[in-house]
C-alpha atoms as a printed R data frame, in Angstrom:
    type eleno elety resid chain resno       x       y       z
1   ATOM     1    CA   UNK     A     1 -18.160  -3.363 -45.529
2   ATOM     2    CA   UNK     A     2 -19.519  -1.786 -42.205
3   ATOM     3    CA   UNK     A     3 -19.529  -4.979 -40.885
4   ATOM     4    CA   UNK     A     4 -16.602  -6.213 -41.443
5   ATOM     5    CA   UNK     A     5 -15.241  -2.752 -39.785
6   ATOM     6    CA   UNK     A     6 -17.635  -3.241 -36.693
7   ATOM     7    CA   UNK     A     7 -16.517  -7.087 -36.552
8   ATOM     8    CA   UNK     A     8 -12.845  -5.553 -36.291
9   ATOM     9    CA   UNK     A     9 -13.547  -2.420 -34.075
10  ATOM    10    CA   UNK     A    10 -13.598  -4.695 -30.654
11  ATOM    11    CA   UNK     A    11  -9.863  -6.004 -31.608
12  ATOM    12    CA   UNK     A    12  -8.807  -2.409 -32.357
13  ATOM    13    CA   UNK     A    13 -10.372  -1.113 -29.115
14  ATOM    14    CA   UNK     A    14  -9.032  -4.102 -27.540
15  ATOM    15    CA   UNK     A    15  -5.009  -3.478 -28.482
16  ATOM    16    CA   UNK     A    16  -5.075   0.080 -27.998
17  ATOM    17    CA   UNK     A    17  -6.025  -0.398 -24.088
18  ATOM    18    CA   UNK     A    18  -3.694  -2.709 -23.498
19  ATOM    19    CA   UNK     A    19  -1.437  -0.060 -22.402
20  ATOM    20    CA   UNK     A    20  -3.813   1.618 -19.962
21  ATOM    21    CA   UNK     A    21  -4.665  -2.151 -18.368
22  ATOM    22    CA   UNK     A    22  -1.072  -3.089 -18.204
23  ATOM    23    CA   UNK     A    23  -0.053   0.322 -16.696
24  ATOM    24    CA   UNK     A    24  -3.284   0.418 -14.367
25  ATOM    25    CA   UNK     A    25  -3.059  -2.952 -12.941
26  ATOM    26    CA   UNK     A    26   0.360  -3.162 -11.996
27  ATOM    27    CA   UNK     A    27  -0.375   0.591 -10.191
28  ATOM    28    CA   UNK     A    28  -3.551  -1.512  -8.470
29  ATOM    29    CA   UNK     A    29  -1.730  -4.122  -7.430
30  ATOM    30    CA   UNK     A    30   1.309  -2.630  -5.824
31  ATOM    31    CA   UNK     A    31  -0.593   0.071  -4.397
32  ATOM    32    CA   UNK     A    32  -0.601  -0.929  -0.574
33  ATOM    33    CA   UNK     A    33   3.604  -1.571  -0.663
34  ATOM    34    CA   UNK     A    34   3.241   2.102  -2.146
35  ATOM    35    CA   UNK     A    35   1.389   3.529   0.404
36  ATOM    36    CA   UNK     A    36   3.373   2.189   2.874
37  ATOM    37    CA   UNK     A    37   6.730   3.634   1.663
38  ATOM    38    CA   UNK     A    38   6.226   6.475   0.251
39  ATOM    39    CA   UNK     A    39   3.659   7.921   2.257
40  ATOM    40    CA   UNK     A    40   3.709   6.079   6.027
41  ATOM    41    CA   UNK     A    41   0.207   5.215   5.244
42  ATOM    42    CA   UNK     A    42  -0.688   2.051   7.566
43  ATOM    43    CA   UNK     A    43  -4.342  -0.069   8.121
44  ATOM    44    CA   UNK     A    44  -6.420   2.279  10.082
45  ATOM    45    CA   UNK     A    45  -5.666   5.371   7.470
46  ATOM    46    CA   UNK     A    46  -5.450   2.505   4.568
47  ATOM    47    CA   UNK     A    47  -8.787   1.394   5.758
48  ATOM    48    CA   UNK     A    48 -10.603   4.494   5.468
49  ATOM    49    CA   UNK     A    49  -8.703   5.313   1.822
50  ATOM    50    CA   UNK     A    50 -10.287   1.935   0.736
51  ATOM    51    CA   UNK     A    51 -14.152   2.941   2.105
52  ATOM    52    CA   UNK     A    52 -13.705   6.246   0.735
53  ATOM    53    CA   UNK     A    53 -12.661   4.424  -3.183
54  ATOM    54    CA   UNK     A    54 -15.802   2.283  -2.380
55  ATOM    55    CA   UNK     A    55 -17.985   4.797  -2.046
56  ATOM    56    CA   UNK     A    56 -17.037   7.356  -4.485
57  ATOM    57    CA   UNK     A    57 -16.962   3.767  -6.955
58  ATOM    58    CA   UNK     A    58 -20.761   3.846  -5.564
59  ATOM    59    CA   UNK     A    59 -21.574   7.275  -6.500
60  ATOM    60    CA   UNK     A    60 -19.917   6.695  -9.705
61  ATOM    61    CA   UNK     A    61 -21.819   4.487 -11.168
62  ATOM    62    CA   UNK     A    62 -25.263   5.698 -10.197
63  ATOM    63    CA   UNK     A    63 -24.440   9.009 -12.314
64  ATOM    64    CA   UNK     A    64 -23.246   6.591 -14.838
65  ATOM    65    CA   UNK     A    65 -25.969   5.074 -15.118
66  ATOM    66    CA   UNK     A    66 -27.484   8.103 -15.882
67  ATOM    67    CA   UNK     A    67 -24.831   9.671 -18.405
68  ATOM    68    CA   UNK     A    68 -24.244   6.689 -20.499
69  ATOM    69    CA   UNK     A    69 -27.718   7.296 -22.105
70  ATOM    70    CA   UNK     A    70 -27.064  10.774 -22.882
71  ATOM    71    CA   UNK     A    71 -23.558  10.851 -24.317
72  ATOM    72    CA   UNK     A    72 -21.961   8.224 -27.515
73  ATOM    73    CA   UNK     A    73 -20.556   4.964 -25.952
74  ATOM    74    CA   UNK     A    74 -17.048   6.295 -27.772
75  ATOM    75    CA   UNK     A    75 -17.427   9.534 -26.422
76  ATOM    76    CA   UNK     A    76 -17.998   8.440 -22.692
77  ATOM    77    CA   UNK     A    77 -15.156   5.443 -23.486
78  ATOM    78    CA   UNK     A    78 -12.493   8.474 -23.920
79  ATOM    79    CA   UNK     A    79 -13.669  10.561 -21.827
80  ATOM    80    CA   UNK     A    80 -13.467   8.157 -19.057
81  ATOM    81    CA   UNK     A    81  -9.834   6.504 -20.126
82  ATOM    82    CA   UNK     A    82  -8.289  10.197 -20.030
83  ATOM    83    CA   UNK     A    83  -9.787  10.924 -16.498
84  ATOM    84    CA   UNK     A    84  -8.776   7.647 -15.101
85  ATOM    85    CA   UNK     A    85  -5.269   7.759 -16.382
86  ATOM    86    CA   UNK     A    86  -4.188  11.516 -15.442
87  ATOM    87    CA   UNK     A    87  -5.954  10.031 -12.296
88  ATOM    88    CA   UNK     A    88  -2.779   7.755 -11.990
89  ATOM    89    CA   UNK     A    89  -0.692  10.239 -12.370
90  ATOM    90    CA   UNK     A    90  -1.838  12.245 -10.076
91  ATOM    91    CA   UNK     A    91  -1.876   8.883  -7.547
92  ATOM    92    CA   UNK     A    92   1.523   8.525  -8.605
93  ATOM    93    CA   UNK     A    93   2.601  11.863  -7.470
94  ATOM    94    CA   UNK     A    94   0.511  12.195  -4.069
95  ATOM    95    CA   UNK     A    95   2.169  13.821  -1.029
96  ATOM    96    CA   UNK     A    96  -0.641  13.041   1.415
97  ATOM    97    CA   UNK     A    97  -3.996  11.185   1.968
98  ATOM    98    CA   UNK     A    98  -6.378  14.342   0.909
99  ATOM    99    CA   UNK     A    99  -4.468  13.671  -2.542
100 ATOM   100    CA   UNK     A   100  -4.326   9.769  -2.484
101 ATOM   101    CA   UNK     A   101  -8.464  10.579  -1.480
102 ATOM   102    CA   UNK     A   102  -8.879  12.773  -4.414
103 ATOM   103    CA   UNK     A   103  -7.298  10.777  -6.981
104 ATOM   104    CA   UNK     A   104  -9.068   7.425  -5.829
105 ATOM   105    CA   UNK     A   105 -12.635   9.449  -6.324
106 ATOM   106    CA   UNK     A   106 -11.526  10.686  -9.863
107 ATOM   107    CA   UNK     A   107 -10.160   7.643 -10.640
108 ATOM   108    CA   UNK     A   108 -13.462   6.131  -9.695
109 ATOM   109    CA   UNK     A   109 -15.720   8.443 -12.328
110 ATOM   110    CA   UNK     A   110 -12.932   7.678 -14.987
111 ATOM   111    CA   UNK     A   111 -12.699   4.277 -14.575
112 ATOM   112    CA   UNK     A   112 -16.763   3.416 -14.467
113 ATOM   113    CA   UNK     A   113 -17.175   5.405 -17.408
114 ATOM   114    CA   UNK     A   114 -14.311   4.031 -19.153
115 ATOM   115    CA   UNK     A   115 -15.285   0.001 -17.939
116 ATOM   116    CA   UNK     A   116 -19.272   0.844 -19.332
117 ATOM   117    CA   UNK     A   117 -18.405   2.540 -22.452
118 ATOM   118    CA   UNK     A   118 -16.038  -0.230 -23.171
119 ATOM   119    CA   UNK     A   119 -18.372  -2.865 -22.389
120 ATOM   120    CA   UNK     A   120 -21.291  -1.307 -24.284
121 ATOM   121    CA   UNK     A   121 -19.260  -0.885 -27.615
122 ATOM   122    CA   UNK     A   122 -18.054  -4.475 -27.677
123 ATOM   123    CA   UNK     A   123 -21.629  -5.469 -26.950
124 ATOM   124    CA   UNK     A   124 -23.015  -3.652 -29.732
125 ATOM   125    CA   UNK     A   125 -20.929  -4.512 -32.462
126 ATOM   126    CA   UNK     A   126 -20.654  -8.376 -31.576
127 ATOM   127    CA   UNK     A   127 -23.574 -10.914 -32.306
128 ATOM   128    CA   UNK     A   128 -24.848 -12.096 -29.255
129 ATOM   129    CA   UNK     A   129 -23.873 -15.648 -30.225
130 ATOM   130    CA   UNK     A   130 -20.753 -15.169 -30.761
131 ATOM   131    CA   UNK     A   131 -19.896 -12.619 -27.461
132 ATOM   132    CA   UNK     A   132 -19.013 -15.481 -25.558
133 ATOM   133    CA   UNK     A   133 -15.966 -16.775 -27.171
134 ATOM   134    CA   UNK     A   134 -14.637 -13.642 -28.604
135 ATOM   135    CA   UNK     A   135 -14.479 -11.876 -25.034
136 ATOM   136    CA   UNK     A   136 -12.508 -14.581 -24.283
137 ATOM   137    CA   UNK     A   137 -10.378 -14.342 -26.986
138 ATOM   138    CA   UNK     A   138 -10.178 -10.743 -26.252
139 ATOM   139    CA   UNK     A   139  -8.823 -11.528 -22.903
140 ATOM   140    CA   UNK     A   140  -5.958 -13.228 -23.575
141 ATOM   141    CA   UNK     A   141  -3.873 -10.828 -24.529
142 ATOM   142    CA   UNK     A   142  -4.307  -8.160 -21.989
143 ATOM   143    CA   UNK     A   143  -3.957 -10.917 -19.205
144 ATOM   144    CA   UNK     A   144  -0.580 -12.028 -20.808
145 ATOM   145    CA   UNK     A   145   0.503  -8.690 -20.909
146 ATOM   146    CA   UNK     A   146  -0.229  -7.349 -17.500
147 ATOM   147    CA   UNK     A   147   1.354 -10.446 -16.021
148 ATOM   148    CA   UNK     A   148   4.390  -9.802 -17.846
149 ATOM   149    CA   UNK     A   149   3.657  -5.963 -16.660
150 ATOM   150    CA   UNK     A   150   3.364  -7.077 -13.175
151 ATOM   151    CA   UNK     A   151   6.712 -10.000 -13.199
152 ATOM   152    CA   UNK     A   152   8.615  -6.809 -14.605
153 ATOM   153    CA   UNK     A   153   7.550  -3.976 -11.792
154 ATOM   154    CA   UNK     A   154   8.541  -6.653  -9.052
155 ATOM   155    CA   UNK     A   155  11.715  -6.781 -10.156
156 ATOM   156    CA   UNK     A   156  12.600  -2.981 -10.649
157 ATOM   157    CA   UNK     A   157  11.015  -2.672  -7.277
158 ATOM   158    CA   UNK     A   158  14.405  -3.918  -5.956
159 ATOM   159    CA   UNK     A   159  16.173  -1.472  -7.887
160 ATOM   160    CA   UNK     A   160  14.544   1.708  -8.784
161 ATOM   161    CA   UNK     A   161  12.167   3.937  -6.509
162 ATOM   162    CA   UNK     A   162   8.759   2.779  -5.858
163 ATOM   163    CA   UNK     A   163   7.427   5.969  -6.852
164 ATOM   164    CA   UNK     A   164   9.216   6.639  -9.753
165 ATOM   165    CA   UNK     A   165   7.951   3.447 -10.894
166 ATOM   166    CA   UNK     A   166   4.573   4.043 -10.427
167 ATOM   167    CA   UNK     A   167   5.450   7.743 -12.512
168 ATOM   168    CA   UNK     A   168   6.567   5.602 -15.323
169 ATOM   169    CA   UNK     A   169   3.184   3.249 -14.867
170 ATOM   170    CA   UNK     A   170   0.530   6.278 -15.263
171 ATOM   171    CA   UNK     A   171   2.765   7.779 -17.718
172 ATOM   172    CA   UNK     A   172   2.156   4.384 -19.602
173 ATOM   173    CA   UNK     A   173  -1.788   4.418 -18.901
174 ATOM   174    CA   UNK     A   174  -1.387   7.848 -20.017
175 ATOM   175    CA   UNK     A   175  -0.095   6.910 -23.679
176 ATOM   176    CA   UNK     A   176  -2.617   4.236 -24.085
177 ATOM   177    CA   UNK     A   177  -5.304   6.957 -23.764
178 ATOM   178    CA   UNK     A   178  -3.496   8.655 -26.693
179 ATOM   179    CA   UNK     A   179  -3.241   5.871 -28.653
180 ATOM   180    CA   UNK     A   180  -7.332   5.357 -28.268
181 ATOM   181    CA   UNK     A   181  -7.639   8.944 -29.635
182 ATOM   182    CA   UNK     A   182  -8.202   7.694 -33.144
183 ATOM   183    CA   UNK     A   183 -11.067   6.111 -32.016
184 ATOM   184    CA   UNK     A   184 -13.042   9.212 -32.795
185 ATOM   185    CA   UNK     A   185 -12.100   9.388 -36.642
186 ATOM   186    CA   UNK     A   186 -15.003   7.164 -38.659
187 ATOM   187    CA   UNK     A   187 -17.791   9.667 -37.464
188 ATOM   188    CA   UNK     A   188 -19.936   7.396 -39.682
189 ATOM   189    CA   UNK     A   189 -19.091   4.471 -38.330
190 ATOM   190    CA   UNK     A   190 -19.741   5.585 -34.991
191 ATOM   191    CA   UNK     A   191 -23.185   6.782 -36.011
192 ATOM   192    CA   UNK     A   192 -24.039   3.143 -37.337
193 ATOM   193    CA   UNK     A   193 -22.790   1.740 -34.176
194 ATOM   194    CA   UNK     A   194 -24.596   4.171 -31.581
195 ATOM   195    CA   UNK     A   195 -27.754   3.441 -33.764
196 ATOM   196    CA   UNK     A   196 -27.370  -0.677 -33.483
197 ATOM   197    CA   UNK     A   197 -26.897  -0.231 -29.755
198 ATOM   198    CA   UNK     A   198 -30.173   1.602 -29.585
199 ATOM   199    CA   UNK     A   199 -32.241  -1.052 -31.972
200 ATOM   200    CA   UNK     A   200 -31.128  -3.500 -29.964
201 ATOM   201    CA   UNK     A   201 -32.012  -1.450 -26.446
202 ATOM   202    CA   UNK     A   202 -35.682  -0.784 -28.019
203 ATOM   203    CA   UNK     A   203 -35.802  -4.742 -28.504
């Protein structure tokens, strides 16, 4: 029976991000023609907003790397979607590059934390033989759905604000982090899972 459940988890996990991706890619992806209106923000200034994401990315995962061995994989995987998405927000709402800067570098923490956790729960609950083709499967569906995301956005670009757009986006990243909030019901499934990940770590 706990297999079965841990066979299922990664499609459960899978659906209830789709939200955040969709919401969080089309942000990504429209962020330059963003910057540009909304906030007069050209190359050289765009240039040094891009080094600084890179670096606090940088930072971010060393102390990851360090974290993810001390704290649950669902734990770190919520903690790190709810910091990433009010990080939208808060990206969404900027007024100037200080608060572009700061919401890139706690977008950074969230997002690493988020990515690992993610990865290390589908890892641990899928045999090793089959993780190739069901992370593919897994795929599918996001893709579809943040190219649909993305076709949509470029089309209300022509006809509602830019920046309430991206409002609405983090709003929507914002409501797939609630909708992973179940995720930490099943304490005893979660204790089975934390302790397979560790077996197979030891191994």
């Amino acid at each position: 029976m706990i297999t079965k459940r841990k066979n299922k988890y990664p499609y459960k996990l899978t659906n209830r991000t789709n939200f955040y991706l969709c919401g969080s890619v089309a942000i990504d992806t429209y962020e330059v023609l963003y910057l540009k209106r909304e906030l007069n923000i050209y190359e050289t200034e765009y240039s040094f907003i891009v080094s600084f994401s890179g670096i606090a990315f940088i930072l971010a995962g060393i102390l990851n790397t360090y974290i993810s061995k001390k704290i649950p994989s669902k734990i770190l995987f919520l903690i790190g979607i709810s910091i990433s998405s009010f990080s939208y927000l808060l990206f969404s709402l900027a007024w100037n590059t200080f608060i572009i800067c700061l919401s890139l570098f706690i977008l950074a923490f969230g997002y690493t934390t988020f990515s690992t956790a993610f990865l290390t729960i589908c890892q641990s609950t899928i045999s090793i033989d089959k993780q190739g083709r069901i992370f593919s499967f897994l795929n599918l569906l996001p893709q579809a759905a943040i190219m649909i995301t993305i076709l949509m956005v470029n089309v209300f670009l022509n006809i509602f604000p830019i920046r309430l757009i991206f409002i609405l986006l983090s709003l929507i990243t914002i409501f797939g982090f609630i909708s992973s909030l179940p995720m930490l019901k099943n304490n005893k499934e979660n204790g089975t899972m934390e302790k397979t990940s560790e077996a197979i770590k030891q191994r």
